[in-house]
MISEKOL-624535 format. One record per residue (C-alpha): residue number from 1; residue in three letters; x negated, y negated, z. Coordinates in nm, 2 decimals. Layout:
N
ATOM,num,residuo,east,north,up
ATOM,NUM,ALA,X,Y,Z
...
This chain:
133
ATOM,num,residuo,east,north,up
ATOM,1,UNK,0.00,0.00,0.00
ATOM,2,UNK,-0.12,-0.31,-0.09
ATOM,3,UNK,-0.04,-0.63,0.15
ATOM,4,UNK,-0.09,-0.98,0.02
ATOM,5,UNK,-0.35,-1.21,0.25
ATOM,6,UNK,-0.07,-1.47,0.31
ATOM,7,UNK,0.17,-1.15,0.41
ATOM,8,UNK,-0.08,-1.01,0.67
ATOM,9,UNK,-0.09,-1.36,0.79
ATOM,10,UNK,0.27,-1.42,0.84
ATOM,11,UNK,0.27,-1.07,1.00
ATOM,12,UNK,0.03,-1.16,1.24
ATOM,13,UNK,0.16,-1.51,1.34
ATOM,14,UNK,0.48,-1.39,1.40
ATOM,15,UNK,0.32,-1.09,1.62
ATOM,16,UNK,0.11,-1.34,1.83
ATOM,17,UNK,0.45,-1.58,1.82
ATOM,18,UNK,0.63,-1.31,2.01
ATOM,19,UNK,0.36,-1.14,2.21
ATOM,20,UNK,0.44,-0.98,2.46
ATOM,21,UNK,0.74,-0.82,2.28
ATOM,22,UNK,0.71,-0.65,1.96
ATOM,23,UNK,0.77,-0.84,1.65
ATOM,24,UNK,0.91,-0.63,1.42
ATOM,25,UNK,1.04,-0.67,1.02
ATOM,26,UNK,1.07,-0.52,0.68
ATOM,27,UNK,0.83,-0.56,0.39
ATOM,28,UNK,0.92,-0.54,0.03
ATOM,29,UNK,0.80,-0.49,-0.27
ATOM,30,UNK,0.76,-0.26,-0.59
ATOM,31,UNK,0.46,-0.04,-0.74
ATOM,32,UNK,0.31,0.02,-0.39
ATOM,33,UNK,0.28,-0.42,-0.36
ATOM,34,UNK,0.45,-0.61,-0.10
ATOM,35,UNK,0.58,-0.89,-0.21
ATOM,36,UNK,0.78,-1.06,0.05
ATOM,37,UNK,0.86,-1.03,0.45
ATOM,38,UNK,1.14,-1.05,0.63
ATOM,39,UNK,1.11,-1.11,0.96
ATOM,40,UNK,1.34,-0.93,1.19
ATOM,41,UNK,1.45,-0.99,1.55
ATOM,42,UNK,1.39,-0.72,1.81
ATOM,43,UNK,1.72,-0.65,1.98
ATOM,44,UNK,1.49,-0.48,2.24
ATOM,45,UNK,1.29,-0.73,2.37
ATOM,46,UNK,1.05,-0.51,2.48
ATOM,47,UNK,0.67,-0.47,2.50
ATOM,48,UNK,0.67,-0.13,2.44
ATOM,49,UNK,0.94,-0.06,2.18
ATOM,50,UNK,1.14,-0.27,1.91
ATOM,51,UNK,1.52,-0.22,1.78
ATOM,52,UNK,1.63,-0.47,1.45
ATOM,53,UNK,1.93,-0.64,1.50
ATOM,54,UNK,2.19,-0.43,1.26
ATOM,55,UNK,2.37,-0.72,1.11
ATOM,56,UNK,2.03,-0.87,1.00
ATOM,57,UNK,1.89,-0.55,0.92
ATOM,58,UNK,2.20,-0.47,0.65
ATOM,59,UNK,2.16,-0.83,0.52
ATOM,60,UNK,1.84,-0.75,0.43
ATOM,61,UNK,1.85,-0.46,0.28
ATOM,62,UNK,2.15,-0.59,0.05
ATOM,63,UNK,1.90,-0.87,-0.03
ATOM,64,UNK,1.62,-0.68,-0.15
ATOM,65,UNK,1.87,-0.45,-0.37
ATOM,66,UNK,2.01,-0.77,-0.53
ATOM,67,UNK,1.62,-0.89,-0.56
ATOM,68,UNK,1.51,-0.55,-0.77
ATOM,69,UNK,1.27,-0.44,-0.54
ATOM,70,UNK,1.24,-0.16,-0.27
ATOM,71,UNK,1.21,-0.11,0.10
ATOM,72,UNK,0.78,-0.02,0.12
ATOM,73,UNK,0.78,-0.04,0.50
ATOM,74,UNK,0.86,-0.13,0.82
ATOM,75,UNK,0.67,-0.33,1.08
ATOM,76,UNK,0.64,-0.40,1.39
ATOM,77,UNK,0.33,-0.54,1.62
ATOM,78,UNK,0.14,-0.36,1.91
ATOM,79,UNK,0.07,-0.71,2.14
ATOM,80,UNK,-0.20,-0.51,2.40
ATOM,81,UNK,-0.25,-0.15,2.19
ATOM,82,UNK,-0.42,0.00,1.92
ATOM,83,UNK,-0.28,0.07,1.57
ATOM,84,UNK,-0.12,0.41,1.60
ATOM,85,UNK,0.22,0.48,1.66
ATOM,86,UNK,0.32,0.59,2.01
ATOM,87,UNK,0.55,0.88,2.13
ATOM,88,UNK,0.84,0.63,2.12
ATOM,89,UNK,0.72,0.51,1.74
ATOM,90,UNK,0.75,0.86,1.62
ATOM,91,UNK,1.03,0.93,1.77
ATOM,92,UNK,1.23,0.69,1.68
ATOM,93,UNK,1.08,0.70,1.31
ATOM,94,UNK,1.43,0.75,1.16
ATOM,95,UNK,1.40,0.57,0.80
ATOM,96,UNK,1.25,0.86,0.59
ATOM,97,UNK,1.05,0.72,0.26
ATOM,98,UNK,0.86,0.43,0.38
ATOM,99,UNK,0.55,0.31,0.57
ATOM,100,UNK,0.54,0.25,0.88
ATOM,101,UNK,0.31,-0.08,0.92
ATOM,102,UNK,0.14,-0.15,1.26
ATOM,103,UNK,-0.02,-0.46,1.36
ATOM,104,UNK,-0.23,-0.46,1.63
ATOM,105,UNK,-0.32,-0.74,1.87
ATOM,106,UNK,-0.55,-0.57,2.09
ATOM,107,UNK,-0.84,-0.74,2.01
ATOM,108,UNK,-0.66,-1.08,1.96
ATOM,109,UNK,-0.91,-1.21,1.72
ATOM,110,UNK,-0.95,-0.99,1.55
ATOM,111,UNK,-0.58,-0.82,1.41
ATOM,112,UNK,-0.61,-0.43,1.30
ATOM,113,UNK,-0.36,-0.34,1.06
ATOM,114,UNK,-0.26,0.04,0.98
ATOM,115,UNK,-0.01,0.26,0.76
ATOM,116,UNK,0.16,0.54,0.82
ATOM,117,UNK,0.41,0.82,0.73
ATOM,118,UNK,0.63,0.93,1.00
ATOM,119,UNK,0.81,1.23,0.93
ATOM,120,UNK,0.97,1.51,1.16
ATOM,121,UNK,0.72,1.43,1.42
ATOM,122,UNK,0.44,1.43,1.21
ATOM,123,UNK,0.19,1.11,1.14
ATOM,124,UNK,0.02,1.07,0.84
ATOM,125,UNK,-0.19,0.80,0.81
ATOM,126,UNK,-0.15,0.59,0.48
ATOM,127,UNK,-0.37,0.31,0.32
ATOM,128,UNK,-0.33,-0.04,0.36
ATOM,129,UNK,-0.54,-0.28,0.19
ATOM,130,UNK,-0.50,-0.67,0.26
ATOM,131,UNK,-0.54,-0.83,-0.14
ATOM,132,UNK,-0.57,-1.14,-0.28
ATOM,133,UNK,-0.24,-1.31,-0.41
């Protein structure tokens, strides 16, 4: 998957915006290429777990089918852990056929970014690779 710079760097604004919770949102695009973010709000509030809203989350998801493009992922910050999904991640890994983007804070200068496949319990890690616009 490939992530525009100015992407990754909404992503991680809006993570260090709503540290501690989890920011959370929905990135689409076509031919593996994000193209645009949609921030999402966490109906959870929590540092540990994130819920969309389900009115915002259908709005979006009628948007990008009305824009042509797909669904690629969904993502969601880590304010204080590394980039891999936790327990509660894979558990709760319900949207089959997309990415699972996780942006880490952990080292707050420095953001991590990773990909990955959640399926049935199972993590597969997928590549991300931040690109020029």
């Amino acid at each position: 998957m490939k992530i525009p710079v100015d992407i990754f760097e909404q992503m991680v604004a809006q993570a260090r915006a709503e540290a501690p919770i989890e920011a959370c949102g929905i990135l689409a695009g076509s031919n593996n290429r994000v193209e645009k973010l949609y921030k999402m709000t966490n109906a959870e509030k929590r540092s540990d777990h994130f819920m969309m809203e389900p009115a915002e989350q259908f709005k979006v998801v009628k948007d990008i089918r009305s824009s042509g493009l797909e669904m690629l992922a969904i993502f969601h910050s880590h304010p204080a852990t590394p980039t891999r999904p936790s327990a509660e991640d894979i558990r709760l890994a319900l949207t089959l056929d997309v990415t699972y983007v996780i942006v880490s804070l952990e080292n707050r200068d420095h953001p991590a970014v990773k990909g990955f496949l959640l399926e049935n319990g199972r993590v597969t890690e997928v590549p991300v690779r931040i690109v020029e616009q």
